[in-house]
C-alpha positions as CSV (number, residue, x, y, z in Angstrom):
1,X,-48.0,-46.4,-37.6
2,X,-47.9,-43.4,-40.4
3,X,-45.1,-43.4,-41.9
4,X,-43.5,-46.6,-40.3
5,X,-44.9,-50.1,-41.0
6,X,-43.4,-53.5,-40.3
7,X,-42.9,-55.5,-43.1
8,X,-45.4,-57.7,-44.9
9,X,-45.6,-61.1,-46.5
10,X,-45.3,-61.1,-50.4
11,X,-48.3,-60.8,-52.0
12,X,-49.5,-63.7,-53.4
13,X,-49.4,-63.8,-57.6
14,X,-53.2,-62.9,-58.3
15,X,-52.0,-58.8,-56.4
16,X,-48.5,-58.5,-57.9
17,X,-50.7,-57.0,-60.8
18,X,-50.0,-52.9,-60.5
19,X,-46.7,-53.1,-58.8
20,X,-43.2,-52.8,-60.9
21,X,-41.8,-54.9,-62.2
22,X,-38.7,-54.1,-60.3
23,X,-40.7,-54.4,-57.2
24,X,-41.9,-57.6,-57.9
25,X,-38.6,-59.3,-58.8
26,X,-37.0,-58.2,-55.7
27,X,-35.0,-61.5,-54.3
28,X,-36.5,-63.0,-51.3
29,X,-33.1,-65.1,-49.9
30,X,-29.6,-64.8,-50.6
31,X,-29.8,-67.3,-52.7
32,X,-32.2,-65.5,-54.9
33,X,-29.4,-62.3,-54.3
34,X,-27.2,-61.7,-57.1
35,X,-24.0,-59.3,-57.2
36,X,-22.3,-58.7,-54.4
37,X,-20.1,-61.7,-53.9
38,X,-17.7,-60.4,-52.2
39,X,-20.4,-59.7,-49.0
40,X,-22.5,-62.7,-49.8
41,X,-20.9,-65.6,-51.3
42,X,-21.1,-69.1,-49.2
43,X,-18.7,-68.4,-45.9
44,X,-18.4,-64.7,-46.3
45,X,-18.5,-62.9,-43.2
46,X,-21.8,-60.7,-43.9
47,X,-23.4,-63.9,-45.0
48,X,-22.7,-65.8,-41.8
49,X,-23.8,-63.3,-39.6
50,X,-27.2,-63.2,-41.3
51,X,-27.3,-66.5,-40.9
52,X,-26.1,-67.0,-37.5
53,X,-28.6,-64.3,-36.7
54,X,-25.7,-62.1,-35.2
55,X,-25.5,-59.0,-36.7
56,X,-24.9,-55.5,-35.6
57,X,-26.2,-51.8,-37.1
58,X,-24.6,-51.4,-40.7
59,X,-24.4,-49.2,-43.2
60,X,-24.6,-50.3,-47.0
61,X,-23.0,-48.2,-49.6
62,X,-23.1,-47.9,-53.0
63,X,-24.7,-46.9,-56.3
64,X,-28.8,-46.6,-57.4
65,X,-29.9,-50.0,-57.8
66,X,-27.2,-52.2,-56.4
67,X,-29.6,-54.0,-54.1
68,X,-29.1,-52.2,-50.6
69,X,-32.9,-52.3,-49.8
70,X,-33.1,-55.2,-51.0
71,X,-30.7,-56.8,-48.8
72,X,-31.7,-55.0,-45.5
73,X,-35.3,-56.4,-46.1
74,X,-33.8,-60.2,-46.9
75,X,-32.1,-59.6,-43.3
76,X,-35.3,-58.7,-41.9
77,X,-36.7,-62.3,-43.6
78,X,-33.7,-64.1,-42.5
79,X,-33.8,-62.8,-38.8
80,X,-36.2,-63.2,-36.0
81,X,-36.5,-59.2,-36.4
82,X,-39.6,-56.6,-36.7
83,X,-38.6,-54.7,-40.0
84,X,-39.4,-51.1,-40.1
85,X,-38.7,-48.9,-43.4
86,X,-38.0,-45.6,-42.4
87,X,-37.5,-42.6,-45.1
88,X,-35.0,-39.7,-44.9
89,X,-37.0,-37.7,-47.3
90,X,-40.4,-38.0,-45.3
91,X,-39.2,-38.3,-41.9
92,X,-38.2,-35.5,-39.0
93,X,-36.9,-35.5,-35.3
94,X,-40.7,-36.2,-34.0
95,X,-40.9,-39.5,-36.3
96,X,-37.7,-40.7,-35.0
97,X,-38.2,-40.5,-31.6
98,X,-42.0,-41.8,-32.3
99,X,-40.5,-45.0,-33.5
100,X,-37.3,-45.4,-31.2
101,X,-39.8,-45.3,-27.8
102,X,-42.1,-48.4,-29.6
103,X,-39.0,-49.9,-30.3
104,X,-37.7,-49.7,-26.6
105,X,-41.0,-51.1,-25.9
106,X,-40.6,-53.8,-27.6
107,X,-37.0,-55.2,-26.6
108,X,-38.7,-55.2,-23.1
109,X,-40.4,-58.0,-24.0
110,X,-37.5,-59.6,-25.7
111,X,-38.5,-58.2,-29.4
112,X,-35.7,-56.7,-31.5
113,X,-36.2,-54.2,-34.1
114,X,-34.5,-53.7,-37.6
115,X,-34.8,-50.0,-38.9
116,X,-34.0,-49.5,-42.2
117,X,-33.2,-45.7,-43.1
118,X,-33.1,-45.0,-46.8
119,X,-30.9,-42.2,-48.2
120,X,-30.4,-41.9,-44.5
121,X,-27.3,-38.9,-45.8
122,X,-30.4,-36.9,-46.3
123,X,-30.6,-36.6,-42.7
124,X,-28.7,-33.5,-41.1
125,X,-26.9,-33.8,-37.8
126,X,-29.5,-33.1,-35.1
127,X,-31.5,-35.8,-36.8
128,X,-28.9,-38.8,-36.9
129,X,-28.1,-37.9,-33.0
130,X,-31.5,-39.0,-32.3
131,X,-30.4,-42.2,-33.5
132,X,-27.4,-42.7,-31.3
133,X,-28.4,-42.9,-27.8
134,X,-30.7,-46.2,-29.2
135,X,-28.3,-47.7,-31.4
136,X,-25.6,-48.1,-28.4
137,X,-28.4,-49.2,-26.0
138,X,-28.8,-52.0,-28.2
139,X,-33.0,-50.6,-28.6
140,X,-32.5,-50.9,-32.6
141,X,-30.7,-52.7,-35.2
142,X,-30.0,-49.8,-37.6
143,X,-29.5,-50.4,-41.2
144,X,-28.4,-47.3,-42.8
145,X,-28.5,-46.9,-47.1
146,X,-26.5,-44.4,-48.5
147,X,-25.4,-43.5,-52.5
148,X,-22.9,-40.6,-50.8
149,X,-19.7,-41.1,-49.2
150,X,-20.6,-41.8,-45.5
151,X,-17.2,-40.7,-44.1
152,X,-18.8,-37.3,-45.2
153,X,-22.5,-37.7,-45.0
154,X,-22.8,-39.6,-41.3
155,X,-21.6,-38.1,-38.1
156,X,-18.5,-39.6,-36.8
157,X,-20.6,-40.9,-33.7
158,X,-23.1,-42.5,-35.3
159,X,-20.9,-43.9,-37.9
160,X,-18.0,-45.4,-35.2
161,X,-21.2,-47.1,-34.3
162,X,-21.9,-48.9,-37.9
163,X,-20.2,-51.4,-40.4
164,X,-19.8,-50.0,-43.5
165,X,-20.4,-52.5,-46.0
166,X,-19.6,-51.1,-50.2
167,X,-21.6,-52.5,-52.4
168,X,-20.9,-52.5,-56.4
169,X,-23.0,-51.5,-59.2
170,X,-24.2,-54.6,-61.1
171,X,-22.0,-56.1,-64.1
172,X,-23.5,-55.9,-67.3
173,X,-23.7,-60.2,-67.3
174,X,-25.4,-59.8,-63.9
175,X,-28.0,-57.4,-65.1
176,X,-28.9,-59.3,-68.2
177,X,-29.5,-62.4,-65.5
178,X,-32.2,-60.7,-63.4
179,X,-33.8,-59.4,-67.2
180,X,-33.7,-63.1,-68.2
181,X,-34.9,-64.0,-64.7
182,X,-38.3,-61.6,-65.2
183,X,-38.6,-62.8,-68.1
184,X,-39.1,-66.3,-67.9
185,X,-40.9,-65.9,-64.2
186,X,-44.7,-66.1,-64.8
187,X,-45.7,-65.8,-61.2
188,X,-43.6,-62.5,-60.0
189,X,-42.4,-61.7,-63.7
190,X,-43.7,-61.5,-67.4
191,X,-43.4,-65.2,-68.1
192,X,-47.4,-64.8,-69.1
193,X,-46.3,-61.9,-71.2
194,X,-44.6,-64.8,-73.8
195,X,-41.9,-62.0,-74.8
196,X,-39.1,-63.4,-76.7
197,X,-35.4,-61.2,-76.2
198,X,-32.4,-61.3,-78.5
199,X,-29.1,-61.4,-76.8
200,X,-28.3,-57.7,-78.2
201,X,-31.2,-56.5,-76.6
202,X,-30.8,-57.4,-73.4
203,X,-27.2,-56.2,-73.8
204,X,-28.3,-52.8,-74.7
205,X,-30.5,-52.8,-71.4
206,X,-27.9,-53.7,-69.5
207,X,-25.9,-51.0,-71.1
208,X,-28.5,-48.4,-70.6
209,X,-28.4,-49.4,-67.0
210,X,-25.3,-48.8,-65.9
211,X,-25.2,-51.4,-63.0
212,X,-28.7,-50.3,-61.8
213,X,-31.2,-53.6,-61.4
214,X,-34.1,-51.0,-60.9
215,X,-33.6,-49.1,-63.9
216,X,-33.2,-52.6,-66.2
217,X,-36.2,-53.7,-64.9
218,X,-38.7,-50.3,-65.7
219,X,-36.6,-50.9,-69.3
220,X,-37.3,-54.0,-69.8
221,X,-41.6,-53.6,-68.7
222,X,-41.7,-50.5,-70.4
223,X,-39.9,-52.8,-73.6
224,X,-42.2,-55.5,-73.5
225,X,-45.7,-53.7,-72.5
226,X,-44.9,-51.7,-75.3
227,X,-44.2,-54.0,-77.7
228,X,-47.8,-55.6,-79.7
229,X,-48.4,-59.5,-79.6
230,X,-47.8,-61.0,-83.0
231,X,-50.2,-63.6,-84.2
232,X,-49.2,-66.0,-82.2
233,X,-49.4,-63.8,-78.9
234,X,-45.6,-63.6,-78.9
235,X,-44.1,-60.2,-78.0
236,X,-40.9,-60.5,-79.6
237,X,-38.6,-57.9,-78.9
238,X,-36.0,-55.3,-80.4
239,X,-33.8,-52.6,-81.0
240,X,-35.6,-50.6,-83.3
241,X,-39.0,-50.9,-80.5
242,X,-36.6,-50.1,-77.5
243,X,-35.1,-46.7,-79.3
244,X,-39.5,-46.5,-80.0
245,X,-40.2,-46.8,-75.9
246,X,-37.1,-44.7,-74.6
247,X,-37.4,-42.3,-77.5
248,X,-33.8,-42.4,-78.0
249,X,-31.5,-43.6,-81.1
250,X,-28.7,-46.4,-79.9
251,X,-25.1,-46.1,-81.5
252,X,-23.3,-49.3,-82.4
253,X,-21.4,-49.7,-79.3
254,X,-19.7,-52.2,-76.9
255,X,-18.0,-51.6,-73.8
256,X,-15.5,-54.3,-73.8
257,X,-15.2,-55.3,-77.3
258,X,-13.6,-54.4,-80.5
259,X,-15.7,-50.9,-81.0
260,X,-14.7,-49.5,-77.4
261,X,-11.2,-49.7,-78.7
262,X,-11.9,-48.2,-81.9
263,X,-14.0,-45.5,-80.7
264,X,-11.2,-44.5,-78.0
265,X,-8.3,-44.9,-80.8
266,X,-10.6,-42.2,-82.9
267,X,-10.9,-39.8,-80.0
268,X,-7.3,-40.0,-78.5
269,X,-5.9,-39.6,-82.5
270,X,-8.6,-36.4,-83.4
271,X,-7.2,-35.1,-79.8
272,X,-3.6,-35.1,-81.0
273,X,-4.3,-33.9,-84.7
274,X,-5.9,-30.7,-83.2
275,X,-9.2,-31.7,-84.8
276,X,-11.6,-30.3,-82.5
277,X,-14.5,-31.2,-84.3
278,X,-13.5,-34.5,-84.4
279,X,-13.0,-34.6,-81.4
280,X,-16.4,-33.7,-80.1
281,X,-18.0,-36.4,-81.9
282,X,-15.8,-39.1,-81.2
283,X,-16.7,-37.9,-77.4
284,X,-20.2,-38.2,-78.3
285,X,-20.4,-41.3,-79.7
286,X,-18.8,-42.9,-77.0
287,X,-21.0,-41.1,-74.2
288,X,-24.2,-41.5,-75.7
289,X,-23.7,-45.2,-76.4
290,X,-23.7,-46.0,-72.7
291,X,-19.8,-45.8,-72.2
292,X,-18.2,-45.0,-68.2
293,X,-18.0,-41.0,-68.5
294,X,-15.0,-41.7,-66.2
295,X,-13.5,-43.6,-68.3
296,X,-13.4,-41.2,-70.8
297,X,-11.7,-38.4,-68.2
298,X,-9.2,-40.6,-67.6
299,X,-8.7,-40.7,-70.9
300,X,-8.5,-37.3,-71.6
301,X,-5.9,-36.6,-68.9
302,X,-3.7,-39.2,-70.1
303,X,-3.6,-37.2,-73.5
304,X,-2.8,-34.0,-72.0
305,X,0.3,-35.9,-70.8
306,X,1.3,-37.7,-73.7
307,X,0.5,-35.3,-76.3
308,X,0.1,-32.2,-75.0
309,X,3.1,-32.4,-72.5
310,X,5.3,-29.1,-71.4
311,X,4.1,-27.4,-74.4
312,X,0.7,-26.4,-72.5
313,X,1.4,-27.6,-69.0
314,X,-2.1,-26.6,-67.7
315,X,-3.7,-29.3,-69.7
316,X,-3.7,-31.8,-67.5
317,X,-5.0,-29.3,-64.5
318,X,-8.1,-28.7,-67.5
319,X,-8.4,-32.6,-67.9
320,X,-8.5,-33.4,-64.0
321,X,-11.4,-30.1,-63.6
322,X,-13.4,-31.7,-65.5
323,X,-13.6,-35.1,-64.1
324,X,-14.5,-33.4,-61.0
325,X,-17.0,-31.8,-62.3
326,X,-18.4,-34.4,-64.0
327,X,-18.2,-36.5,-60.9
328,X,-20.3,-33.3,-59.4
329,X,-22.8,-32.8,-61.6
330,X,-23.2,-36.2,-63.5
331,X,-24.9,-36.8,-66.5
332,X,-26.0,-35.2,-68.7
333,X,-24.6,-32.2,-67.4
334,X,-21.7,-33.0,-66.4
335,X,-20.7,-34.3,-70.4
336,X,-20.1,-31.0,-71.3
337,X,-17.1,-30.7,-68.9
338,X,-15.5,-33.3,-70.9
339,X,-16.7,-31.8,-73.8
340,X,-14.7,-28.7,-73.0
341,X,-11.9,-30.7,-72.1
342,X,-11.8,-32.2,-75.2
343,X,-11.6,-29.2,-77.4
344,X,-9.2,-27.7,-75.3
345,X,-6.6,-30.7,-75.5
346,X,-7.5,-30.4,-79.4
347,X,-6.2,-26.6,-79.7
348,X,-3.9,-26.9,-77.4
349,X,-0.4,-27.0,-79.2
350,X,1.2,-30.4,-79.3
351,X,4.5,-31.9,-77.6
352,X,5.3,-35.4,-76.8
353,X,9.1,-34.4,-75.7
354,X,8.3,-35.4,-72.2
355,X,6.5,-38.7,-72.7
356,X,9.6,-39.6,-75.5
357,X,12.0,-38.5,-72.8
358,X,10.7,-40.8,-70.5
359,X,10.4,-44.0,-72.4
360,X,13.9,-43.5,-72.8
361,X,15.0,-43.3,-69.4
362,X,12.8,-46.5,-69.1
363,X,15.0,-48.6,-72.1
364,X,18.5,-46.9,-70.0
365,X,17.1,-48.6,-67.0
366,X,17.1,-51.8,-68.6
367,X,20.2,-51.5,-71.0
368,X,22.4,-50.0,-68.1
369,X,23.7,-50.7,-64.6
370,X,21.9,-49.2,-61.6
371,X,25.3,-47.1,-60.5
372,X,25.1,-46.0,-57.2
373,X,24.4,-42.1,-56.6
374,X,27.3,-40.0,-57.3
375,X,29.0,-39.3,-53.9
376,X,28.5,-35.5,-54.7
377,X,24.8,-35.8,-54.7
378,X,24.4,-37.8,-51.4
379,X,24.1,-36.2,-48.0
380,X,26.5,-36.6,-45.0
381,X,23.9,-37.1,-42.3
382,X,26.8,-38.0,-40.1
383,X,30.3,-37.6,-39.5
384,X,31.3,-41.3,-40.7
385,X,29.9,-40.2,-44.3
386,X,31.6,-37.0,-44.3
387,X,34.7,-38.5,-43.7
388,X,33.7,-40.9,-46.5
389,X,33.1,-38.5,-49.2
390,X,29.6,-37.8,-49.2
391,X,28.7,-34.4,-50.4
392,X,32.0,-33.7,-51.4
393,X,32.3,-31.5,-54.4
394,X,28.4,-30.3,-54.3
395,X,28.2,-27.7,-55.7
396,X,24.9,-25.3,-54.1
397,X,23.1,-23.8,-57.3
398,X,21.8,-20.8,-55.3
399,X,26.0,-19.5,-54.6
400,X,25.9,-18.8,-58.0
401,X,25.2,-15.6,-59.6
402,X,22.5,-17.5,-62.9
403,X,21.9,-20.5,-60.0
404,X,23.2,-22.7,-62.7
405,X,26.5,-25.0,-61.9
406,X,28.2,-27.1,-64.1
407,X,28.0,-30.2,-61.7
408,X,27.2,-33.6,-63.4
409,X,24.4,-34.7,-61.9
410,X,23.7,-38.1,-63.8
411,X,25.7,-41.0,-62.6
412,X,29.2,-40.9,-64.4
413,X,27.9,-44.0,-67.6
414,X,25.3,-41.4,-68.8
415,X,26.7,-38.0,-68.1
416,X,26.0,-36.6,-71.5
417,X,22.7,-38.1,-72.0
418,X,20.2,-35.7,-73.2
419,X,16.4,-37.3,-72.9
420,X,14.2,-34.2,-72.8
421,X,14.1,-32.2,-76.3
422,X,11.3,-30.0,-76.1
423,X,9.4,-28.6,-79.1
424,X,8.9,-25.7,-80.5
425,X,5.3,-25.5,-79.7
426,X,3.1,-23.5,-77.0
427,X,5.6,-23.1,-73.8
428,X,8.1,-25.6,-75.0
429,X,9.6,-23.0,-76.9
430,X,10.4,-20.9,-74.2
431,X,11.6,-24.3,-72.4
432,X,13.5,-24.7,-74.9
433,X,15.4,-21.5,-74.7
434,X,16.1,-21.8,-71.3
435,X,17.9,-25.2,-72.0
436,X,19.9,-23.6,-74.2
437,X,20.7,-20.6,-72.0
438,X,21.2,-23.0,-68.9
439,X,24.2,-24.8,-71.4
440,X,25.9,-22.0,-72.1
441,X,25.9,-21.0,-69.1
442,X,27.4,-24.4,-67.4
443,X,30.0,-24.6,-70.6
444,X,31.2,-21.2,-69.7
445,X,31.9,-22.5,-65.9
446,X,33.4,-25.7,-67.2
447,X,35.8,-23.2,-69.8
448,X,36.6,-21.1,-66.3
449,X,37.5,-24.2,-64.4
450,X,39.4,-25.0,-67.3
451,X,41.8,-21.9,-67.2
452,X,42.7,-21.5,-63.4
C-alpha cells in the first residue's frame, strides 16, 4: 500500500532486536498506558468509549512524547478496526484520496477504518478538505495528532467534526516508571541487559526529559549500551557515565525540592541588587539543570513588578517579550530571550513604591470597614438617584484649567491616606514630581474654597 499499511502484530521477542527501545516499550492496553488519567482512568469517558467500541474521529493534543500514537494504535487493538498510519510529512492530496476510496471500499462490506494522521497541522488547507467529505460520511474513523494548537492549525470544518482530547507531558514520577519498567522487562526491554539504576539517575533522566517517554527511553538505551559490564556482567549505572553518553555536565538540581528554591531566591535577589552578572548565571544554572524555561519568565515578570515597579514601567512589557519568544523559538534559542530579560531587570533602576503601596491597601482592607462609595463618586443612572444624591458635588477634572480638583476621592475614614511614595529612581522621579505638583495644586483650590 506505499505509504499506508494496516497495522501488524508485535513482533515476537527473538525480532524486537534493532528496534528502540522506545519502540519496543510502547504499551499494548490501557492498562499498560500510563499518564493521562484524566482521559483514561477506570469510568472516564474516553476510556469507555474505547471500550464500548463507540468512538467518533478525535484529535489528541499535546506535547512530544505524551503517548498520542501510542494511544490511537491501542484504539486500533481495542476496536474491531483496520488501522492505517498515515504521515503529514510524506503524504499529499493523491495519497489521501488513494486511501479514502480503499477505505469506502471497505465499509461496503461492513469494515471500518481508523486513520491515524501524525503531525496532521503539517497539512495545509486543501489537504485536510480532502479529509472532510469522508469523515462526515462516516467512510473513516480519523484520529488526528497534533503538538500545535489545533484551534489554529485545523480548519474549522474539519475540526467541528473532531474531539479534541489534551494530553499532558509526563510527570517526572511517571517517567521514571516506564525507565524502571524497561528496565526490568527482558522480553520487550533490557532485563537481559542486568543494568542496575540509582534513584538519582533515573531522576536526572526524567529531568532531562521533560515529560517526553520517547526521549527517556533513547536516554536510558543510549545509558546502559553505553555503559561496560563489570565482572559480574552487571551494567551498573551513573551520573558521571550519563554526562559521558550525552556529552553534557549535570548541575546539582531539583525541580521541586530545596535547590529550586534556592536557586530562584539567588536569581530574583542578583535581579534586585542590579548584579547583572549574577544574574546571568543564576539564569544558567537553573536552565541548564533541566528547570521549566516558563517558569523562569514568570519569574522574571513578577520582578519587574515588585522591584522594578514605576521606576522603569517598560520592564514588565521586556519580561512578557521574552516569554513569547521563548514560547516561539524554544530552547536553546529561545534562553537567550530570558537572558536579555534578565540583564535588563538587573540595570534597570529599582522601585518597590508600588508593590509597598499595595500591600498596604491590602492590611486597610482588613483593619478597616468596607464604607460605601462616597455619593460624589457614584453615578445617577436614573432620576431616583439623582434625587438621592448621587453625583452630587463631582467635581469633572477636565473643567479645570491643571485637570486637577481637590475632590476627596477615598472614602471619608482614609481621606488622607498616602500609600504610593515613589522613589527617586528611573521615571519615579519624575512621578514623583508630579505628585507634588498635583498637591499644590489641589491645596491651592482647597485655600480658594476656603476664602469665598
Amino acid at each position: 500500500m506505499g505509504l499506508f499499511r494496516t497495522i501488524e502484530p508485535e513482533p515476537e521477542a527473538e525480532s524486537q532486536a534493532g528496534r528502540p527501545l522506545a519502540d519496543r516499550m510502547r504499551p499494548r492496553t490501557l492498562d499498560e498506558f500510563i499518564g493521562q488519567e484524566e482521559l483514561l482512568g477506570p469510568g472516564k469517558p474516553l476510556r469507555t468509549q474505547i471500550e464500548r467500541d463507540d468512538l467518533s474521529s478525535m484529535l489528541l493534543w499535546g506535547p512530544p512524547g505524551c503517548g498520542k500514537t501510542t494511544l490511537a494504535r491501542i484504539i486500533a487493538k481495542s476496536t474491531r478496526s483496520d488501522f492505517i498510519p498515515f504521515s503529514a510529512v510524506l503524504a499529499g492530496i493523491k495519497e489521501i484520496k488513494e486511501v479514502m476510496a480503499k477505505a469506502e471500499s471497505a465499509r461496503r462490506y461492513g469494515a471500518r477504518t481508523i486513520m491515524f494522521v501524525d503531525e496532521v497541522h503539517r497539512f495545509n488547507r486543501a489537504q485536510q478538505d480532502a479529509f472532510l467529505p469522508h469523515v462526515e460520511a462516516g467512510n473513516i474513523l480519523l484520529i488526528g495528532a497534533t503538538t500545535e494548537n489545533p484551534s489554529f492549525e485545523v480548519i474549522a470544518p474539519l475540526l467541528s467534526r473532531m474531539r479534541v482530547y489534551v494530553m499532558k507531558a509526563l510527570a517526572m514520577d511517571q517517567i521514571v516508571e516506564l525507565l524502571q519498567r524497561a528496565l526490568t522487562d527482558p522480553v520487550r526491554g533490557l532485563g537481559r541487559e542486568k543494568a542496575e539504576a540509582p534513584e538519582d539517575v533515573l531522576d536526572r533522566i526524567a529531568i532531562l526529559a521533560n515529560g517526553d517517554a520517547r526521549s527517556a527511553y533513547n536516554t536510558l538505551e543510549a545509558l546502559v549500551m553505553g555503559t561496560t559490564p563489570d565482572a559480574e556482567n552487571r551494567r551498573v549505572l551513573s551520573q558521571a557515565r550519563l554526562e559521558d553518553v550525552l556529552q553534557k555536565k549535570f548541575l546539582l538540581y531539583d525541580k521541586s525540592g530545596e535547590e529550586h528554591f534556592n536557586l530562584i531566591s539567588a536569581l530574583h535577589k542578583s535581579v534586585r541588587n542590579s548584579d547583572a552578572d549574577a544574574s546571568l548565571y543564576w539564569l544558567a544554572r537553573m536552565l541548564e539543570s533541566g528547570e521549566d524555561p516558563l517558569y523562569v519568565a514568570r519569574r522574571l515578570v513578577r520582578m519587574a513588578s515588585e522591584d522594578i515597579g514605576l521606576a522603569e514601567p517598560h520592564a514588565v512589557q521586556v519580561t512578557l517579550a521574552a516569554m513569547q519568544a521563548f514560547e516561539f523559538l524554544g530552547p536553546p534559542e529561545g534562553h537567550l530571550a530570558l537572558a536579555q530579560a534578565a540583564v535588563y531587570l538587573a540595570l534597570a533602576p529599582k522601585s518597590n513604591a508600588v508593590y509597598t503601596a499595595y500591600g498596604h491597601v491590602q492590611e486597610d482592607l482588613q483593619k478597616t470597614l468596607a464604607e460605601p462609595v462616597p455619593l460624589h463618586l457614584r453615578n445617577a443612572v436614573t432620576g431616583l438617584m439623582k434625587n438621592i444624591g448621587y453625583g452630587k458635588g463631582y467635581q469633572y477634572a477636565h473643567h479645570s484649567e491643571e485637570k486637577v480638583t481637590d475632590m476627596t476621592c477615598l472614602p471619608e475614614s482614609l481621606a488622607d491616606r498616602v500609600y504610593y511614595h515613589p522613589t527617586d529612581q528611573g521615571l519615579e522621579a519624575r512621578i514623583q514630581q508630579r505628585m507634588e505638583e498635583i498637591r499644590r495644586i489641589k491645596a491651592k483650590r482647597s485655600d480658594e474654597k476656603d476664602q469665598e
